[in-house]
C-alpha positions as CSV (number, residue, x, y, z in Angstrom):
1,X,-41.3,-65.0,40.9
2,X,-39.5,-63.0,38.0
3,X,-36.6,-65.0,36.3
4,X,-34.2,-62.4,37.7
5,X,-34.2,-64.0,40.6
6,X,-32.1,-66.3,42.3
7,X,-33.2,-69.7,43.6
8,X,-31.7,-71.4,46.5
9,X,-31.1,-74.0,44.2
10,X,-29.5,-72.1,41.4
11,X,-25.4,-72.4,40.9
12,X,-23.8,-69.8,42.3
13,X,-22.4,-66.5,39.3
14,X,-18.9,-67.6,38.3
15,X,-16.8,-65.6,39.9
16,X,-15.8,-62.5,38.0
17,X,-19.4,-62.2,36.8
18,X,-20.9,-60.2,39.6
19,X,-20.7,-56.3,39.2
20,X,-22.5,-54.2,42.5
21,X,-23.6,-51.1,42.0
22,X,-24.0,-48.2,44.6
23,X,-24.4,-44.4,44.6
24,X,-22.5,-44.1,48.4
25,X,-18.5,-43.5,48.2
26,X,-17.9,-45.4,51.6
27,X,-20.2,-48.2,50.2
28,X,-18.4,-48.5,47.3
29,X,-14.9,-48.4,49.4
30,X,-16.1,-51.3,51.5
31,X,-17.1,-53.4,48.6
32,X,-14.1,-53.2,46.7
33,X,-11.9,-54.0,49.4
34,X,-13.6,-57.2,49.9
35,X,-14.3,-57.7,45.8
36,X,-11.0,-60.1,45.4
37,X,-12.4,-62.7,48.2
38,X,-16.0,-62.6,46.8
39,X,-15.3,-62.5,43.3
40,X,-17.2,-59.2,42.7
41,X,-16.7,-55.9,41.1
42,X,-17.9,-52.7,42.1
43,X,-18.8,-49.5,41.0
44,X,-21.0,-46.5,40.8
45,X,-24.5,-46.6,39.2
46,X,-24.0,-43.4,37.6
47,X,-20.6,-44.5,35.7
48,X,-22.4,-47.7,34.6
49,X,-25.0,-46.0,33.0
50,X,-23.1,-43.8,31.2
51,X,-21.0,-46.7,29.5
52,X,-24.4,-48.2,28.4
53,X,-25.8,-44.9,27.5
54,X,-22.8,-43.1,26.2
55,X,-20.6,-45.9,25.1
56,X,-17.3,-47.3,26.8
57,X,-15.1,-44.4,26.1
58,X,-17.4,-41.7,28.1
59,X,-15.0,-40.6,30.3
60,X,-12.0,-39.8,27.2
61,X,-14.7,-37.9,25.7
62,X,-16.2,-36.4,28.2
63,X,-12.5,-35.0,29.4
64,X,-11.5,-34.0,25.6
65,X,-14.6,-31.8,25.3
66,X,-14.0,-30.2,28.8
67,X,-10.1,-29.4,27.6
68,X,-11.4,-28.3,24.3
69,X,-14.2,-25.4,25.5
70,X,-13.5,-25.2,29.2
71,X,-14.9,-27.1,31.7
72,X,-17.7,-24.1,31.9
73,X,-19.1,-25.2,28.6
74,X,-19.7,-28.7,30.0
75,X,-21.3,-27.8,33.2
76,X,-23.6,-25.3,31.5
């Protein structure tokens, strides 16, 4: 067994501490509605790896650049 695992033993992740990740925008829909009950958060893979890849501001960036030189110089 890898030590990512959970036993059925383990405690439980506090809650708060549980992020789910999912590439489908009905998926992602459904688990947020449900993320104050469970004590989860949810969001896409892709923005998750960008804030590890790219750093927590991504998105500000990414936006400046594409109102700098047009959103055609992005894309290309």
């Amino acid at each position: 067994m890898s030590g990512a695992s959970q036993d059925a033993g383990s405690p439980a992740p506090e809650k708060g501490n549980l992020k789910i990740l999912t590439s489908c925008p009905s998926c992602l829909q459904g688990l947020s509605r449900y993320g104050d009950d469970a004590g989860t958060d949810a969001d896409y893979i892709v923005v998750e790896l960008a804030k590890h890849v790219l750093g927590r501001n991504w998105m500000a960036e990414y936006v400046a650049r594409a109102n700098r030189g047009g959103i055609e110089r992005v894309l290309v």
